[in-house]
N, C-alpha and C positions, 0 to 999 in steps of 0.2 A: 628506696632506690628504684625499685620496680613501677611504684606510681609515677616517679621522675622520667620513666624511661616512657612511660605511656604518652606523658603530656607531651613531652619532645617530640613523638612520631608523630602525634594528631596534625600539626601543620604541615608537614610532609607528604601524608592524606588526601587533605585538601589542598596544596600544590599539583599533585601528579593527577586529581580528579579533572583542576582546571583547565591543565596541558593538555588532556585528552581530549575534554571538550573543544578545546580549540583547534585541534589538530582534526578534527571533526568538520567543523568546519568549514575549515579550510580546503579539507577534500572533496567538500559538497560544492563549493565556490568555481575551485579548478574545473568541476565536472558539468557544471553549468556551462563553462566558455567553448563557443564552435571549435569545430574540430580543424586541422589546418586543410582539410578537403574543402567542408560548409565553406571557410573564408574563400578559399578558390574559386569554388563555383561561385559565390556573389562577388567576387570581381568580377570574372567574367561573364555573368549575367548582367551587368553594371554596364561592362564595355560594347558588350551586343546591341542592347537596348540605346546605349550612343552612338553606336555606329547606324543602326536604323532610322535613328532621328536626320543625321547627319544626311543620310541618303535621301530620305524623304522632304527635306528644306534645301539641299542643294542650290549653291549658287546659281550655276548655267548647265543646264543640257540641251543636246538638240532630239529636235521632235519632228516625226513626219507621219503621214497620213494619208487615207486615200478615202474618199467620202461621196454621196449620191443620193438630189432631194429632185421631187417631184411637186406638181401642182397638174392633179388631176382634171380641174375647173380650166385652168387655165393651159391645160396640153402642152405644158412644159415642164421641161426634165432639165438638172443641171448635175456634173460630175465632176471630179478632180482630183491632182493630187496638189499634196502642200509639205512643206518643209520650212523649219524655225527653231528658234531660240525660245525655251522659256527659263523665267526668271524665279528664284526661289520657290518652284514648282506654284508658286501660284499667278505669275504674268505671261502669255504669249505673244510673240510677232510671229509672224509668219507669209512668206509667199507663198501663189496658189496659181497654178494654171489650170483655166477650168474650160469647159466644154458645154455650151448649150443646145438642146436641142429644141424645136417648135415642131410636133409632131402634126398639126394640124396645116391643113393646104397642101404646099408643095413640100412641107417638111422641112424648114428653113432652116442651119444649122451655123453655129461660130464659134470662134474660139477665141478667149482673152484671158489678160492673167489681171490678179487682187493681191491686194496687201490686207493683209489680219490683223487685227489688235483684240486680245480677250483677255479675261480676268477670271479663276475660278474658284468658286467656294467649295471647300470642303462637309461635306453633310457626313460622313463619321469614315470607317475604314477602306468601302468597299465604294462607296455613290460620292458622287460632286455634281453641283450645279456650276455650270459656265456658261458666260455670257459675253459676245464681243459683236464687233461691227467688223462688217467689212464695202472694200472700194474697190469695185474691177471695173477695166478702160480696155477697148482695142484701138489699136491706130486709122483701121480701118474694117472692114466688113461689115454684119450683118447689126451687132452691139456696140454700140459706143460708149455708156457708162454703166453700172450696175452698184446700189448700194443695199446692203445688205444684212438682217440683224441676225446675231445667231444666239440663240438658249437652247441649252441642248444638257440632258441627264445625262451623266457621263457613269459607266460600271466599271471597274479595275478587273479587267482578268488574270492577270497575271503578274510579276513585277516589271515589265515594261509596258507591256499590254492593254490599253484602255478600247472601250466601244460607247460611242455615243450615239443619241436619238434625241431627235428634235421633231419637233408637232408646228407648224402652220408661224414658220418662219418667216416677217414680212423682207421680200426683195423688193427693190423699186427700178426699172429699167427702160433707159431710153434708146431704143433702137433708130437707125438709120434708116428713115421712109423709104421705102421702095413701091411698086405696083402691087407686091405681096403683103409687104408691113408696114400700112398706112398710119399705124397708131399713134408711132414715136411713143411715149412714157407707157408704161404698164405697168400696176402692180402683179406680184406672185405672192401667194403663201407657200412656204417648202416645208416638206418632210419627207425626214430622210435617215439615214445613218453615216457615221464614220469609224474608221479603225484608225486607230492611232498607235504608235511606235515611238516611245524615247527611251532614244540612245545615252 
């Protein structure tokens, strides 16, 4: 009866060894799974991360600027400001009323507005390369057409904040003959800088 009694327990034995193994397990499994804080913060690291995206591909924003190039050879200066639409952060329109000066002679000076069109490539978080044309008209005075190409290294200063710099940008301008400015057409190369602001 005693032996009967032994053989009977021995699977009972190895039942409750198995149970515990597994019960083992199973609290090693549990303790593996993020905690409900972990899953919190990566949703919400999830949501950040798309709302940044979202910001930075934006449909439409507007954009303004105030900007200033020179051509030292050619003793002309030109300023302005501009205001515009850009497109998925990577297309611009924009108008621009500018100001020229001809420091040489009598100092000749006018004023006329341009229509912008650019395109800008992105080089990583903080630089972009942009490039556009532009077309400035006065009805009257000292300029009459002006076209104009612009590349320009753009830096991100801040979240709306950019500054740009441009190197020996070809303008082509035909001015209004006078007894001062015999020339009509002129080339300019400009450089210069801009600050830029989108809203």
């Amino acid at each position: 009866m005693r032996a009967r009694g032994n053989q009977v327990s021995t699977p009972f034995v190895f039942f409750a060894l198995a149970l515990g193994a597994t019960g083992t397990a199973l609290a090693q499994d549990l303790h593996r799974l993020p905690a409900h804080d972990e899953i919190t913060s990566e949703v919400a690291r999830e949501d950040f991360v798309f709302d940044l995206h979202q910001r930075e591909h934006s449909v439409l924003a507007v954009i303004a600027g105030l900007d200033g190039a020179f051509d030292l050879a050619r003793q002309t200066a030109i300023e302005g400001a501009s205001a515009g639409l850009t497109l998925y952060s990577y297309y611009e329109i924009l108008l621009s009323l500018r100001h020229i000066w001809l420091w040489r002679g009598s100092g000749n000076h006018a004023t006329f507005a341009a229509v912008q069109a650019a395109w800008r490539l992105p080089l990583c978080q903080i630089f972009s390369l942009r490039s556009g044309i532009e077309l400035g008209f006065a009805p009257s005075g000292l300029l009459a057409v002006q076209g104009r190409a612009h590349l320009q290294l753009r830096a991100r200063l801040g979240p709306h904040l950019e500054l740009g710099a441009a190197l020996f940008n070809p303008a082509y301008t035909m001015f209004r003959t006078t007894e001062d400015e015999p020339e009509g057409w002129r080339w300019a190369f400009l450089s210069g800088l801009e600050l830029r602001l989108a809203l």
